[in-house]
BALOBA-1460 file (C-alpha; in Angstrom, 3 decimals):
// residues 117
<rec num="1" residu="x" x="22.641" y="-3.357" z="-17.622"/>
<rec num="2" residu="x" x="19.477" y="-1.845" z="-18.418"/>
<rec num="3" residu="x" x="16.238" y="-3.213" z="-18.110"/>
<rec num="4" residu="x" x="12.597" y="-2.736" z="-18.639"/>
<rec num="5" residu="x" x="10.719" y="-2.729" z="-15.923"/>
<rec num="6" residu="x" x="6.423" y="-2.243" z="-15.978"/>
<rec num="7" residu="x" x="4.594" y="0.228" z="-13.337"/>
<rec num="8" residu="x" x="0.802" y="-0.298" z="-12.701"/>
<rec num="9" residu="x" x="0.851" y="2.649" z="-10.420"/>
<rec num="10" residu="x" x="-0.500" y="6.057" z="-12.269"/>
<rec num="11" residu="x" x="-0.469" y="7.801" z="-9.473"/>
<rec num="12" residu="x" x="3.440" y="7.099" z="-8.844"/>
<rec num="13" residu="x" x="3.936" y="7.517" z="-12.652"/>
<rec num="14" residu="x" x="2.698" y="11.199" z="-12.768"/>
<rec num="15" residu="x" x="4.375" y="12.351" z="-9.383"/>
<rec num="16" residu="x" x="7.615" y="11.363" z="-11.343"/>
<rec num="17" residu="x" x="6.518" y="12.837" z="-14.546"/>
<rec num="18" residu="x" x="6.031" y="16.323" z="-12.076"/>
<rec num="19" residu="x" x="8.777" y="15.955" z="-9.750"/>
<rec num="20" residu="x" x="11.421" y="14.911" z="-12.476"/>
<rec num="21" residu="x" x="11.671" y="18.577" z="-14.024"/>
<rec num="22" residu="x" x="12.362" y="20.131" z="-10.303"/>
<rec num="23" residu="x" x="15.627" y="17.915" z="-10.665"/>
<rec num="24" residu="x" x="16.461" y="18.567" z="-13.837"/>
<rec num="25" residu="x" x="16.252" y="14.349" z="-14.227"/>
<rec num="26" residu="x" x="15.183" y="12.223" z="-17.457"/>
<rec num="27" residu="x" x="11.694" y="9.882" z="-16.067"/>
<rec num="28" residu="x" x="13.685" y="7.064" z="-15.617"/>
<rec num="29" residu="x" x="16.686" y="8.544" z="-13.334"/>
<rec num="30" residu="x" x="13.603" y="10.160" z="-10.940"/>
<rec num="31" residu="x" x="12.079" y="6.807" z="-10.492"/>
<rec num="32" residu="x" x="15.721" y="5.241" z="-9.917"/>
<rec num="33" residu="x" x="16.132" y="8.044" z="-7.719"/>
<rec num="34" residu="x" x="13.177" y="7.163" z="-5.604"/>
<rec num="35" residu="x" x="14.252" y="3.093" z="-5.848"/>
<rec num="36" residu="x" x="17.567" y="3.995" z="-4.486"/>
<rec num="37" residu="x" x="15.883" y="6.433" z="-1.647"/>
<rec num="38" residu="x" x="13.377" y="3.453" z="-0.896"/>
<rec num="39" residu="x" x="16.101" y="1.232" z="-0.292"/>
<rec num="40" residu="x" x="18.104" y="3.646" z="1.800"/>
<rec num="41" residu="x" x="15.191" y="3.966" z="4.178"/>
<rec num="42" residu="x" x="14.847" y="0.066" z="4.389"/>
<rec num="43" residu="x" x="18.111" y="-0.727" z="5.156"/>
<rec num="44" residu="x" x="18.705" y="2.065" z="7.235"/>
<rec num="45" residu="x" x="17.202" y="0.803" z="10.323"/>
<rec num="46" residu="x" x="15.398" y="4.278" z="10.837"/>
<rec num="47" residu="x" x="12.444" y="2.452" z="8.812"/>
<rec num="48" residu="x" x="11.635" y="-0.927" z="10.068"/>
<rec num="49" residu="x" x="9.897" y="-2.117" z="6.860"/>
<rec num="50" residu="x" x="9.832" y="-6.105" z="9.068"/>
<rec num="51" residu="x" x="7.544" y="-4.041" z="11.253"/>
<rec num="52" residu="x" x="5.591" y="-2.362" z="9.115"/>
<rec num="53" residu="x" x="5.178" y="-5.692" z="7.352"/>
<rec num="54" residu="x" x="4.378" y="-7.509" z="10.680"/>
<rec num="55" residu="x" x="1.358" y="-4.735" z="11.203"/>
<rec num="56" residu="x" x="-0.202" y="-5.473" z="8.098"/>
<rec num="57" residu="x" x="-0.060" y="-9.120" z="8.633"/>
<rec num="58" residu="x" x="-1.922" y="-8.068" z="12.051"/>
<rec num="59" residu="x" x="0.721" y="-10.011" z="13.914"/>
<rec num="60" residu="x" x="1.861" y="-6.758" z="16.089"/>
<rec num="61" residu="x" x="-0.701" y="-3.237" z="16.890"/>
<rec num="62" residu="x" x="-0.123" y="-0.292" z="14.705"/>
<rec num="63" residu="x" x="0.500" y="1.745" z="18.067"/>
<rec num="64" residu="x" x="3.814" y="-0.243" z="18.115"/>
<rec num="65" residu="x" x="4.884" y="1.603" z="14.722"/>
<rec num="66" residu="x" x="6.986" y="4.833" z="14.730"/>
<rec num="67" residu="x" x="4.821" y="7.668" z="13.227"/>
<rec num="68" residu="x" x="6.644" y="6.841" z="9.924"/>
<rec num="69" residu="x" x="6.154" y="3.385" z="10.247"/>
<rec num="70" residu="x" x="2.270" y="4.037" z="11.151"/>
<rec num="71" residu="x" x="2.305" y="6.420" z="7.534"/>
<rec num="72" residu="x" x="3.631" y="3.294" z="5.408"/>
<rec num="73" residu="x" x="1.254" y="0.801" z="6.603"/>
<rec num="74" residu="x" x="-1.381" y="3.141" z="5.837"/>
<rec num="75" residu="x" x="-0.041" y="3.453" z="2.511"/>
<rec num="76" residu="x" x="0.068" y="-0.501" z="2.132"/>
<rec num="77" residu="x" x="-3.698" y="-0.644" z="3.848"/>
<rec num="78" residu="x" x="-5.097" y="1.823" z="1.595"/>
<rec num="79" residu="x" x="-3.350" y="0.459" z="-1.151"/>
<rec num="80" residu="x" x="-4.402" y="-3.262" z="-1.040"/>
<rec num="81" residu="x" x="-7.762" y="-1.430" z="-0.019"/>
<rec num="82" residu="x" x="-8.027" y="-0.378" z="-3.560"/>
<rec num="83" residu="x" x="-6.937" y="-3.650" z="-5.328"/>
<rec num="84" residu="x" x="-10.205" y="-5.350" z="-3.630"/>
<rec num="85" residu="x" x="-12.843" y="-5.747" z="-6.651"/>
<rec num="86" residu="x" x="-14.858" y="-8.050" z="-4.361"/>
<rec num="87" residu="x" x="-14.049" y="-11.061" z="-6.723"/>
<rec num="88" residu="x" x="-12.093" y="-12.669" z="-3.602"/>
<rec num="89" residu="x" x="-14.505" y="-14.166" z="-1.387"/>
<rec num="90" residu="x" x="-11.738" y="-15.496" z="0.982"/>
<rec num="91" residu="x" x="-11.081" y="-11.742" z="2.111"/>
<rec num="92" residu="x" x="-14.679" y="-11.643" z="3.351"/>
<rec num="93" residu="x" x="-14.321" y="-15.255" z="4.906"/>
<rec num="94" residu="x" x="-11.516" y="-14.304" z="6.837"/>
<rec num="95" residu="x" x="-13.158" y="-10.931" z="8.103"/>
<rec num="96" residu="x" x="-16.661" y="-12.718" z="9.077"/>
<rec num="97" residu="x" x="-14.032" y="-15.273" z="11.067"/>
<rec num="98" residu="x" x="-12.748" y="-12.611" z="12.941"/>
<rec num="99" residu="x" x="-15.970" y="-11.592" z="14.121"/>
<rec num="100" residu="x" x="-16.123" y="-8.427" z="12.207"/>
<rec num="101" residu="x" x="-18.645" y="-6.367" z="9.670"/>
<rec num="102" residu="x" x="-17.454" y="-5.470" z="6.301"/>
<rec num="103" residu="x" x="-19.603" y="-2.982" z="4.216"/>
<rec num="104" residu="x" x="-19.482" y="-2.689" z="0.366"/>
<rec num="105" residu="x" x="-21.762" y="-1.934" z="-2.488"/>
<rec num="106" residu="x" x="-23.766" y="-4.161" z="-4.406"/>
<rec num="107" residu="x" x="-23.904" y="-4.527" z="-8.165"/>
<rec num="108" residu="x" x="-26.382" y="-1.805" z="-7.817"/>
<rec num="109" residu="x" x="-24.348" y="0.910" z="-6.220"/>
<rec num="110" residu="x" x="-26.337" y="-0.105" z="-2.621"/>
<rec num="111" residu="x" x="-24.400" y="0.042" z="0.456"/>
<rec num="112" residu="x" x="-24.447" y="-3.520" z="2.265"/>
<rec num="113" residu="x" x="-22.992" y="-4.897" z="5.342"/>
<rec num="114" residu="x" x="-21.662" y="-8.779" z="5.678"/>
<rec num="115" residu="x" x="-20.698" y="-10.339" z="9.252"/>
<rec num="116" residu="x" x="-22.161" y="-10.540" z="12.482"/>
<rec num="117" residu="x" x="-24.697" y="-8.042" z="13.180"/>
């Protein structure tokens, strides 16, 4: 049964766009193409996505991650790096609790540091 389902990533939505032609595969079979490869990996037990989860939760090091492993939770980090419009101040509570800096820029484009110093 076919569905509609909304992507907010660009990025993802014009490496399918690219890719889809080098398959010879409509838009919507390369991104169902992808879905079923993503789930693949998950389930494989190649790809511990609990781990990789786990590391981005800060519950277990990075070093613990297989290189592939270490790639996806960059991926998440960067990506939930991104979605920060500093509107959250409970991000920077929970950084100043852990006894660390966090740098940003100010409403004027200035570079500014919150934490311990």
């Amino acid at each position: 049964m076919a569905q509609t389902v909304k992507l907010n990533d660009d990025e993802l939505l014009e490496a399918a766009k690219a890719q889809k032609d080098h398959f010879s595969r409509s838009l919507n079979g390369q991104i169902e193409y992808w879905a079923r490869l993503g789930r693949f990996v998950e389930e494989s037990g190649i790809f511990d996505l609990h781990k990789v989860n786990l590391a981005f939760q800060g519950k277990i090091p990075v070093e613990d991650l297989a290189p592939e492993e270490q790639h996806a939770h960059a991926e998440m980090l960067w990506q939930a790096l991104e979605e920060l419009d500093g509107s959250d101040g409970s991000v920077l509570r929970e950084i100043e609790q852990a006894g660390a800096s966090a740098h940003g820029l100010d409403e004027q484009g200035n570079l500014k540091e919150a934490g311990p110093k």
